[in-house]
C-alpha positions as CSV (number, residue, x, y, z in Angstrom):
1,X,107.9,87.8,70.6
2,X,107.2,84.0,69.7
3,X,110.4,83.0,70.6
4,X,109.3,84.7,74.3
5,X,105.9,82.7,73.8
6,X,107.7,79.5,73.1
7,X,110.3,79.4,75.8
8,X,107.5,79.4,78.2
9,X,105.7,76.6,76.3
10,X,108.9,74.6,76.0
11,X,109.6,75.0,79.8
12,X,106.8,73.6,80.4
13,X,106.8,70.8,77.5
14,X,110.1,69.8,79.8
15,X,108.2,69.1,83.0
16,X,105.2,67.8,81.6
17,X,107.4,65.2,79.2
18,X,109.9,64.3,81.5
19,X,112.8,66.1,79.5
20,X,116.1,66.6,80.6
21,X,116.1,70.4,83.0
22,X,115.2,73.4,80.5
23,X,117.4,73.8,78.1
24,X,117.4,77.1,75.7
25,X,120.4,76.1,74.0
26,X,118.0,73.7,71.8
27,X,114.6,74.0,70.8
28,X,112.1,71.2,71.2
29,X,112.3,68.8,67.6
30,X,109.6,68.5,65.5
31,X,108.9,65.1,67.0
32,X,109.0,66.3,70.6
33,X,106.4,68.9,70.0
34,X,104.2,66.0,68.4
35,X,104.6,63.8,71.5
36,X,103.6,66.4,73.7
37,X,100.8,67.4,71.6
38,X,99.5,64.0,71.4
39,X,99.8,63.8,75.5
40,X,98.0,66.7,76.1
41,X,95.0,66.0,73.1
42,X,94.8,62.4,74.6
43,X,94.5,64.2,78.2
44,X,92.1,66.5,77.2
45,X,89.6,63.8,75.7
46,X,90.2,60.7,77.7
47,X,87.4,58.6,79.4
48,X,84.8,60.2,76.8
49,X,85.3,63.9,77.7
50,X,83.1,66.0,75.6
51,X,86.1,68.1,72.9
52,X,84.5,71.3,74.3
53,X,85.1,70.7,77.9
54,X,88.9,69.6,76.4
55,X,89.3,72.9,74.9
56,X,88.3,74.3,77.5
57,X,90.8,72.9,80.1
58,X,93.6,73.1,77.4
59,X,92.1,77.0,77.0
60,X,93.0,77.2,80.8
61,X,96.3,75.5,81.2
62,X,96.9,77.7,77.9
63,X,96.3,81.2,80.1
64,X,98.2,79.4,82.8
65,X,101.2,79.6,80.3
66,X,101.0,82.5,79.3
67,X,100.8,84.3,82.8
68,X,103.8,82.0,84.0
69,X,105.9,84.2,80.8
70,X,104.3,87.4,81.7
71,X,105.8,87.3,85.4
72,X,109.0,87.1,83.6
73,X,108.5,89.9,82.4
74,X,106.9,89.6,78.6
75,X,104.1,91.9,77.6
76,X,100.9,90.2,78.3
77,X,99.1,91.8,76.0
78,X,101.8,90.5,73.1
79,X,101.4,87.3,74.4
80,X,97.3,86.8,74.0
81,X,97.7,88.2,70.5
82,X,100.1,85.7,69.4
83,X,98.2,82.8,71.6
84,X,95.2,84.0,69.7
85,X,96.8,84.4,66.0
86,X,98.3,81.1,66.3
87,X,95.5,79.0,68.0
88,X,93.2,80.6,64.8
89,X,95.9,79.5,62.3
90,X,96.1,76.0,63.4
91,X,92.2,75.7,64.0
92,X,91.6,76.6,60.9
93,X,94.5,74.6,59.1
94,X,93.1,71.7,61.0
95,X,89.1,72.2,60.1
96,X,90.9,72.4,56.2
97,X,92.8,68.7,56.9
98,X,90.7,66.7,59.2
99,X,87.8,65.9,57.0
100,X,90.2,64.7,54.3
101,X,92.7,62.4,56.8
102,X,89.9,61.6,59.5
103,X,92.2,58.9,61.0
104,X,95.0,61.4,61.1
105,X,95.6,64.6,63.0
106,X,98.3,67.5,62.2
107,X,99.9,66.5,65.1
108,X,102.6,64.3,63.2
């Protein structure tokens, strides 16, 4: 069911980064998902935007997603579980890293 997650993500990543048409044959390289990563983070906090009003835009464009791969056909449901599982994972990975690299993110 990730895999259904991240096509949807990565059709998007396409547009949004200016990628060659969608192309499932390849999945996005380590690098690419930093790049976008860093685009949308430096989005979501530029010109002094408070980080809660950035998470909750990203939170937005993130249900956005994930409603653009349930019309294709993916169980909902599924998909908001493994939003949700993942988003904790990282958040919490991050909290871990951040105060010991605070010039750094996980980004990279």
């Amino acid at each position: 069911m990730l895999e259904l997650v991240c096509r949807g993500v990565h059709e998007a990543a396409y547009i949004d980064a200016n990628l060659p048409p969608k192309n499932y044959d390849r999945e996005l390289t380590l690098d690419e998902f930093a790049a976008l990563s860093d685009k949308l983070l430096n989005v979501a906090i530029a010109n002094k935007i408070q980080p809660m009003d950035g998470m909750v835009a990203l939170t937005k464009a993130l249900g956005t997603l994930v409603s653009f791969q349930a019309r294709q056909g993916y169980p909902a449901e599924e998909l908001l579980r493994i939003c949700n599982r993942v988003t904790s994972d990282f958040a919490n990975e991050a909290t871990n890293y951040m105060p010991k690299n605070p010039m750094q993110t996980l980004l990279r």
